[in-house]
TORLO-569869 format. One record per residue (C-alpha): residue in one letter; x, y, z. Coordinates in steps of 0.1 Angstrom, whole numbers, padded with zeros to 4 digits. Last residue first. Layout:
# TORLO-569869
R / A / X / Y / Z
...
***
This chain:
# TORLO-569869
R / X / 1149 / 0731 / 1156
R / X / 1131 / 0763 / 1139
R / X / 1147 / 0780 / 1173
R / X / 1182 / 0770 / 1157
R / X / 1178 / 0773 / 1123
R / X / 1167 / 0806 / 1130
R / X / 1197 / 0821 / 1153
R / X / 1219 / 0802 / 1127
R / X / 1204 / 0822 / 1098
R / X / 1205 / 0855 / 1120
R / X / 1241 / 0854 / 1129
R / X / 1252 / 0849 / 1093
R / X / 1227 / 0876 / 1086
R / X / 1245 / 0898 / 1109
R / X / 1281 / 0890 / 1099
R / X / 1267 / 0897 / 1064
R / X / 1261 / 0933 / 1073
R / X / 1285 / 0945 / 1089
R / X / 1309 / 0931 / 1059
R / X / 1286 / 0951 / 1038
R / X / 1281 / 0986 / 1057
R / X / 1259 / 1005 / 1034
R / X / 1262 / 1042 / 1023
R / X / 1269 / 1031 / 0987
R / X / 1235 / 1013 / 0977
R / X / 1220 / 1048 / 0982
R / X / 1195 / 1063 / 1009
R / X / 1201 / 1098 / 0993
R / X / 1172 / 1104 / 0979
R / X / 1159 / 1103 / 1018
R / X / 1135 / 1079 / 1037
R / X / 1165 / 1079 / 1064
R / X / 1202 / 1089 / 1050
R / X / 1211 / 1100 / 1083
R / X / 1212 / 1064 / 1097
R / X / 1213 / 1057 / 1134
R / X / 1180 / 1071 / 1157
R / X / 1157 / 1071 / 1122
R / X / 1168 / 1035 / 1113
R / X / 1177 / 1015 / 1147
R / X / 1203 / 0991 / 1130
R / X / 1170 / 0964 / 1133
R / X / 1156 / 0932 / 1138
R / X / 1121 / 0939 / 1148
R / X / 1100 / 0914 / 1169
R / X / 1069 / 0888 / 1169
R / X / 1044 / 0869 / 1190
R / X / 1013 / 0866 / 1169
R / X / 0984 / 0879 / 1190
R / X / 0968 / 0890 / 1153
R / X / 0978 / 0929 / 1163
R / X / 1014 / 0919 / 1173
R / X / 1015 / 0903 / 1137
R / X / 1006 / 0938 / 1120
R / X / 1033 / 0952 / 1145
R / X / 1061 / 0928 / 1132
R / X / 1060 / 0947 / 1096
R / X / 1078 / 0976 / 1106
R / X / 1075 / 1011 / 1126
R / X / 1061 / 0996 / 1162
R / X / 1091 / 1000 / 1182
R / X / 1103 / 1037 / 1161
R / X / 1085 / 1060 / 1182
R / X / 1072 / 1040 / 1219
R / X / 1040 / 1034 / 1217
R / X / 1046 / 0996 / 1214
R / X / 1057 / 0999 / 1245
R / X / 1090 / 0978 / 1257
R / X / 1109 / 0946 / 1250
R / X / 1145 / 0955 / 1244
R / X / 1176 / 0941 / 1229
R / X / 1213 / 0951 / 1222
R / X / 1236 / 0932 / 1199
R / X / 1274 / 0932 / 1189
R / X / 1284 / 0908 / 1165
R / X / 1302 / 0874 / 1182
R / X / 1281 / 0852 / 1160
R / X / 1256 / 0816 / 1160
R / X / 1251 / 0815 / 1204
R / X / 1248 / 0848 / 1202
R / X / 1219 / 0848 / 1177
R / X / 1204 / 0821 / 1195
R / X / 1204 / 0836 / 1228
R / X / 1187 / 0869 / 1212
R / X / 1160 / 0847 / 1195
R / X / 1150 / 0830 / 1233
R / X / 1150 / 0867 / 1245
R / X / 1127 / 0881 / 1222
R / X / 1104 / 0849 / 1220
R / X / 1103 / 0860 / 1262
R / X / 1096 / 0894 / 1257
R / X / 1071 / 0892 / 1227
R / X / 1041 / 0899 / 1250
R / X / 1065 / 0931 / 1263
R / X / 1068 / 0948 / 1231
R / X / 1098 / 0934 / 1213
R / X / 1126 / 0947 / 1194
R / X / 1162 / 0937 / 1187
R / X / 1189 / 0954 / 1177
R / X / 1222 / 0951 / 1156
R / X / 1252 / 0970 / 1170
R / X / 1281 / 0996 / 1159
R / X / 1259 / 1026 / 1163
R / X / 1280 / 1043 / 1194
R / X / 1262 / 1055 / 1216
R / X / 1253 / 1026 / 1241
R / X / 1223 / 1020 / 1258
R / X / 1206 / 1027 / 1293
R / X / 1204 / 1061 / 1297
R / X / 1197 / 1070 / 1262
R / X / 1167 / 1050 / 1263
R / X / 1156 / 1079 / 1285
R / X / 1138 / 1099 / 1255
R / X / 1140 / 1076 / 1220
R / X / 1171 / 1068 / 1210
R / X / 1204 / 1084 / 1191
R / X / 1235 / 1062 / 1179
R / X / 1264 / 1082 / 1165
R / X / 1274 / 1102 / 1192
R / X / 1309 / 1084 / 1202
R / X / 1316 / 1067 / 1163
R / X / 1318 / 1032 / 1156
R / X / 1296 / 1030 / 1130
R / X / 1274 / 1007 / 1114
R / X / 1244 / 1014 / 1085
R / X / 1230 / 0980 / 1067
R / X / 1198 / 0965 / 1090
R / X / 1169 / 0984 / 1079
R / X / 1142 / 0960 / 1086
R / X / 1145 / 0920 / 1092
R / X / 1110 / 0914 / 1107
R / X / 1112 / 0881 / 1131
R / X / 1079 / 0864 / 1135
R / X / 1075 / 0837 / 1160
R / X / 1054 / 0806 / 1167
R / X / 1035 / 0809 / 1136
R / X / 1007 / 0785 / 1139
R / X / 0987 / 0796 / 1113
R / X / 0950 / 0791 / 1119
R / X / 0941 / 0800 / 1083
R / X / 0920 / 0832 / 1095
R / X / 0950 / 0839 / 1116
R / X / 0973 / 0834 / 1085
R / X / 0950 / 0856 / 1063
R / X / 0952 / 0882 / 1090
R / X / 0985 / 0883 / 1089
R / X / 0991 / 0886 / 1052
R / X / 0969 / 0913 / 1042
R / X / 0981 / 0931 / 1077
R / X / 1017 / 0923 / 1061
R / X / 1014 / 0937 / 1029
R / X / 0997 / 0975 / 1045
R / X / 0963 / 0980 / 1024
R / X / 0943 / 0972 / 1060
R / X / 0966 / 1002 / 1073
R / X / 0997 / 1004 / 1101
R / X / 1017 / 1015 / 1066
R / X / 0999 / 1022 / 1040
R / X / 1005 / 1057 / 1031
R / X / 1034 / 1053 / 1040
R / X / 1058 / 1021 / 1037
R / X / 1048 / 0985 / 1042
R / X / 1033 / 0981 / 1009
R / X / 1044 / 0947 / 1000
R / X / 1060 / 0917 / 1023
R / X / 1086 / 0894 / 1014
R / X / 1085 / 0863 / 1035
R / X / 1106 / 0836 / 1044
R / X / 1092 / 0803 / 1060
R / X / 1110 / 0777 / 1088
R / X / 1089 / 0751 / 1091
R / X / 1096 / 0736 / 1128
R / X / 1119 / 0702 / 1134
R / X / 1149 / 0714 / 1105
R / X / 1168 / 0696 / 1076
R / X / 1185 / 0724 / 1063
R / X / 1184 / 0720 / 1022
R / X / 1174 / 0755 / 1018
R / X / 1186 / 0776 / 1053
R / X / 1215 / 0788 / 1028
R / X / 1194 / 0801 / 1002
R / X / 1168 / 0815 / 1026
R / X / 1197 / 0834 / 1049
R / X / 1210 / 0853 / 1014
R / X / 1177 / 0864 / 1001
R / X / 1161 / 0872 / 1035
R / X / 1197 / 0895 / 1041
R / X / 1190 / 0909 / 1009
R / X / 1150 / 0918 / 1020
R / X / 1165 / 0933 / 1051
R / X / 1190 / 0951 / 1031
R / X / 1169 / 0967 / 1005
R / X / 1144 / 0979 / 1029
R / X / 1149 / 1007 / 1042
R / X / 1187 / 1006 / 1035
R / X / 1188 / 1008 / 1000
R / X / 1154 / 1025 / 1000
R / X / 1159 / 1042 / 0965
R / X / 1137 / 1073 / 0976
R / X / 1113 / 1091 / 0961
R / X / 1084 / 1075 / 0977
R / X / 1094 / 1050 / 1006
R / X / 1108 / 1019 / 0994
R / X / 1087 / 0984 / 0987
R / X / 1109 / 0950 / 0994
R / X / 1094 / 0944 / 1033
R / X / 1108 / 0918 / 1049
R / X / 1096 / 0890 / 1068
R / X / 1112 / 0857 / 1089
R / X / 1091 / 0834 / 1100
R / X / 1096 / 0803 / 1118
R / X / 1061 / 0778 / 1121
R / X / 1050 / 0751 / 1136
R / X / 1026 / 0730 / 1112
R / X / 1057 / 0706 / 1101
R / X / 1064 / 0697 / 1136
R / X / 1086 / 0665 / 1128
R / X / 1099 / 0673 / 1093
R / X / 1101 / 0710 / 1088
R / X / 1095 / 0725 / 1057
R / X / 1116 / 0751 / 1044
R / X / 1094 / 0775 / 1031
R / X / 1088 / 0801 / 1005
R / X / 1064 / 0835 / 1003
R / X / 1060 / 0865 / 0980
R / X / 1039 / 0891 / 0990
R / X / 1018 / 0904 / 0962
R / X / 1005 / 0940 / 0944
R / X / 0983 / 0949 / 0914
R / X / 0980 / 0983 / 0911
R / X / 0946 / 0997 / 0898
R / X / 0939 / 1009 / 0930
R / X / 0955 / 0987 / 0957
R / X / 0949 / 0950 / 0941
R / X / 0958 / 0916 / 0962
R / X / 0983 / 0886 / 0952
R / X / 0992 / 0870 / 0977
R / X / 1023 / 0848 / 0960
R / X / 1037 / 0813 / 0966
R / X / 1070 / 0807 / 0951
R / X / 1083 / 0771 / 0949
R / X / 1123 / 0773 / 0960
R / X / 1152 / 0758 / 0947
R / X / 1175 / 0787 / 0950
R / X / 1171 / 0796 / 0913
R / X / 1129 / 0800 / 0922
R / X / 1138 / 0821 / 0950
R / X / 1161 / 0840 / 0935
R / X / 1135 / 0847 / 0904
R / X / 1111 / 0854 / 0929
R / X / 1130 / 0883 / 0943
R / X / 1138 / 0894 / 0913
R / X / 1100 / 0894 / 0900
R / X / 1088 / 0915 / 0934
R / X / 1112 / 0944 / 0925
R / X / 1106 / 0944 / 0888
R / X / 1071 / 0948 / 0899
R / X / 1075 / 0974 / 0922
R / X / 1095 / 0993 / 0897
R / X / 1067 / 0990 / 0868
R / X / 1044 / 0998 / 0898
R / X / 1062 / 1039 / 0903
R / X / 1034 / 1049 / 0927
R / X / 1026 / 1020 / 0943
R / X / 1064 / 1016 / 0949
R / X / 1097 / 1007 / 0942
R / X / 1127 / 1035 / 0938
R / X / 1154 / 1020 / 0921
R / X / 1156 / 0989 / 0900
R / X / 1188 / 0992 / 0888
R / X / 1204 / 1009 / 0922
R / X / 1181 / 0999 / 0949
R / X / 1169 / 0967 / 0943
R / X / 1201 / 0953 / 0921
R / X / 1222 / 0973 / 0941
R / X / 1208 / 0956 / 0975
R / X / 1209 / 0921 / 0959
R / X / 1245 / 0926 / 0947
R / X / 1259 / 0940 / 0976
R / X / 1239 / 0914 / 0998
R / X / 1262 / 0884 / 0975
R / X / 1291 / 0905 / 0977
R / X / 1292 / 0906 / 1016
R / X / 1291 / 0871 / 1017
R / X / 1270 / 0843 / 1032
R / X / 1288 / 0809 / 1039
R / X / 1275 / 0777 / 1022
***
């Protein structure tokens, strides 16, 4: 089974069009938002497992599903998106289409028959005023895994991955990574700080090895603004090695926690090459 562009359309207006803005703040929204993604799960085949943990009077839950593998069952692939949005804005970008792209690679990953346990995670509460807190869905869900002894073997965080352009000027960095990059925004990233280096470059083969789409990489600081900024940095802080698959956000898309990050300002086709090139990267490092 192939992964369309109309199957993330429909997940990302689902999330960000019907369902809207999704937060602590709006928790009828939040909760639509983490029933959907269930309900996929549960029609793909899937038994959903769900942290369940309370912020306020809000109850809140990362949803989890595996693929288990057959000969190193314990070894673990996973691949984490957050399905909250900032406050007052739809978050079709941030996150919608990281959590559609988990959506789409999950269903077609399903009856793989894979070495490593490849698991898909949608994380809670990544955005402010949680975010790099103990409230924040992933540091619930990290440190429960360390405490469990997880062996995850890497940690992929699919975050803001819809806006492409091919446009001179329209892809901004950090100071001096200027120098070194491209800038036009027609290419998917990936992130690492320097203990991820090597699970970095090993993910970056793969996804070249699965698609042709355009990709940079880097393993730098985590200091660095915007390396740190997803769920990956609450497994850099368990020892986990992991990295940030990304369009760039803040340095790319205008639309940025704003109103007006809408299902309509996404690139769809974009996209689902990217995902495509992201299932076969993780079948292929789960094997």
């Amino acid at each position: 089974m192939d992964i369309s562009d109309e199957e993330l359309r429909r997940h990302v207006y689902t999330l960000a069009g019907d369902i809207g803005e999704r937060n602590v703040y709006r928790p009828r929204a939040l909760q639509a938002a983490s029933d959907y993604i269930e309900s996929e799960w549960t029609a793909q085949g899937y038994t959903v497992e769900r942290q369940v943990y309370q912020v306020g009077d809000v109850l809140c839950a990362n949803l989890e599903v595996n693929v288990p593998g057959r000969s190193r069952p314990t070894d673990i692939i996973l691949l984490g998106a957050h399905y909250d949005s900032v406050r007052g804005g739809p978050g079709a970008n941030d996150n919608g289409s990281g959590v559609a792209a988990l959506m789409a690679i999950s269903r077609r990953c399903r009856s793989l028959q894979l070495g490593a346990t490849l698991r898909f995670v949608a994380f809670v509460n990544e955005e402010p005023p949680f975010f790099a807190g103990k409230e924040m869905g992933s540091a619930v869900y990290a440190g429960a895994a360390r405490d469990r002894a997880d062996r995850i073997r890497l940690m992929l965080s699919l975050e803001t991955i819809g806006y492409y352009g091919n446009e001179p000027g329209s892809q901004q960095y950090p100071p001096l990574f200027r120098h070194f990059y491209p800038d036009r925004g027609n290419f998917i990233a990936f992130v690492a700080n320097l203990r991820s280096r090597r699970a970095m470059l090993e993910t970056v083969a793969a996804f070249r090895a699965h698609s042709a789409f355009p990709c940079q990489h880097v393993a730098t600081f985590g200091f660095v603004p915007g390396v740190s900024w997803s769920d990956h940095l609450s497994f850099w802080r368990q020892g986990y090695p992991a990295l940030m698959v990304t369009d760039t956000a803040l340095y790319r898309y205008p639309f940025y926690h704003l109103a007006t990050d809408t299902p309509d300002r996404l690139n769809y086709p974009a996209m689902a090459e990217v995902a495509r090139g992201l299932c076969g990267a993780a079948a292929k490092l789960a094997h």
